[in-house]
Structures are given as structure tokens and as C-alpha cells.
C-alpha positions as CSV (number, residue, x, y, z in Angstrom):
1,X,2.7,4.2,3.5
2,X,5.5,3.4,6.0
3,X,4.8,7.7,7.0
4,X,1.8,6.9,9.1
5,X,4.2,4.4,11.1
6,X,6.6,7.2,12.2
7,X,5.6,8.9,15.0
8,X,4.3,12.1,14.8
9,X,6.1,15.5,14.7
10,X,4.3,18.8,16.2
11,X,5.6,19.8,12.8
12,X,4.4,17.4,10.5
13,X,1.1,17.5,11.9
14,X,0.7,21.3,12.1
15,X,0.9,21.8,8.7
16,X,-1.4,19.3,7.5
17,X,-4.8,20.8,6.4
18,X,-8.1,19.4,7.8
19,X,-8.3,17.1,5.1
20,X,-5.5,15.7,4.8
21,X,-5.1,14.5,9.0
22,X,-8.5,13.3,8.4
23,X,-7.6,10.8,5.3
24,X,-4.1,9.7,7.3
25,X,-6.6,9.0,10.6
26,X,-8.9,6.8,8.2
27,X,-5.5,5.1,6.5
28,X,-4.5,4.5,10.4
29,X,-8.3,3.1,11.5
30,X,-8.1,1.1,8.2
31,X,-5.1,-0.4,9.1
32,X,-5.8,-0.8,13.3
33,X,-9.2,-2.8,12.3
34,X,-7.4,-5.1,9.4
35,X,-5.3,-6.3,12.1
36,X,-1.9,-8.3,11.7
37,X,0.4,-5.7,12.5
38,X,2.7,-6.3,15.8
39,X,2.2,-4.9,18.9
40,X,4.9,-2.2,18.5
41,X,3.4,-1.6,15.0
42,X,-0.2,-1.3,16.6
43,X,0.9,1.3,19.3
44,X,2.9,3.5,16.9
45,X,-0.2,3.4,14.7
46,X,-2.4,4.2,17.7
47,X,-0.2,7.2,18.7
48,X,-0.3,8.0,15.4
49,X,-4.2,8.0,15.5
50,X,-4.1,9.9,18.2
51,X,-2.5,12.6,17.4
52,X,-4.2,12.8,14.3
53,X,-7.5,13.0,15.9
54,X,-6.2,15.6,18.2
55,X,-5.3,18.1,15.0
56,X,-8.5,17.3,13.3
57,X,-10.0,18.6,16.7
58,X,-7.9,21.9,17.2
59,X,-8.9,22.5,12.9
60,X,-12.4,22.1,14.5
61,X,-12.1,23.9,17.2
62,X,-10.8,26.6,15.3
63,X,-13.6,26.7,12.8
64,X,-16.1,27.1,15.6
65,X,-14.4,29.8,17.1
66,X,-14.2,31.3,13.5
67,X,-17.9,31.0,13.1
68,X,-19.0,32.6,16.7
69,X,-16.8,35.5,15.9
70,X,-18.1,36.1,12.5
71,X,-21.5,35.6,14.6
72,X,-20.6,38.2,16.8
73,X,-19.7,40.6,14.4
74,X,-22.6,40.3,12.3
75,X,-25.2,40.3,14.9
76,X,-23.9,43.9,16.4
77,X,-23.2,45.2,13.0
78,X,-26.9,44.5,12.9
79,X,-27.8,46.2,15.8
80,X,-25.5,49.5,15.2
81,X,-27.1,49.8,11.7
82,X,-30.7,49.7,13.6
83,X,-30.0,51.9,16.0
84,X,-29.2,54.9,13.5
């Protein structure tokens, strides 16, 4: 699992799915809270973390803005169909 040690790549984090940034973030907490690693180690893992977190957030993110639009669309669909 030496991957989760390299430090992140806008690439290689933009096309992992949801689920997959979220199981390499628990892998990196795992590892942060068994302790043992060196400091250098620790940071890259942190950064790792990090950036991890940061592209489960934008997936989130997206999703929410996914949900107001279908929301939206619904809602005045709903109202154009009552109004004829």
C-alpha cells in the first residue's frame, strides 16, 4: 500500500469515485492512529488525508447540488402542470 504514501496528483484523485477516496482516507486514518510511522511518513500520509477528504467533499458537494437541481425542476414542473 506504499500508493497512499505518494503524494497526491490532481489526477489521481480526480478520477477516483466517492468510494474509493473514502476507503484510501480510512486506509490513511487507520494507519495515522496505529502510529509508528516517521515524521516524514506521517506528514505525507496527512497530506495524503487531506486531499482525500477534500475530493470526498467536492463528490459531496456535487451530489447536493445534483439534488437541489433535480429539486428545482421537479417542484416547477409541478407547478406548470397545475397551472394548466
Amino acid at each position: 500500500m506504499t500508493e497512499n504514501n505518494a503524494a497526491p496528483t490532481p489526477d489521481s484523485l480526480d478520477n477516483l469515485s466517492y468510494e474509493e477516496a473514502r476507503e484510501q482516507l480510512v486506509a490513511v486514518v487507520g494507519r495515522l492512529e496505529a502510529g509508528g510511522a516517521s515524521l516524514e511518513e506521517s506528514l505525507a500520509l496527512w497530506e495524503r488525508g487531506e486531499a482525500l477528504a477534500k475530493r470526498c467533499e467536492d463528490w459531496l458537494e456535487g451530489a447536493r447540488q445534483r439534488l437541489a437541481t433535480a429539486r428545482e425542476a421537479n417542484n416547477d414542473g409541478g407547478a406548470a402542470a397545475g397551472s394548466h
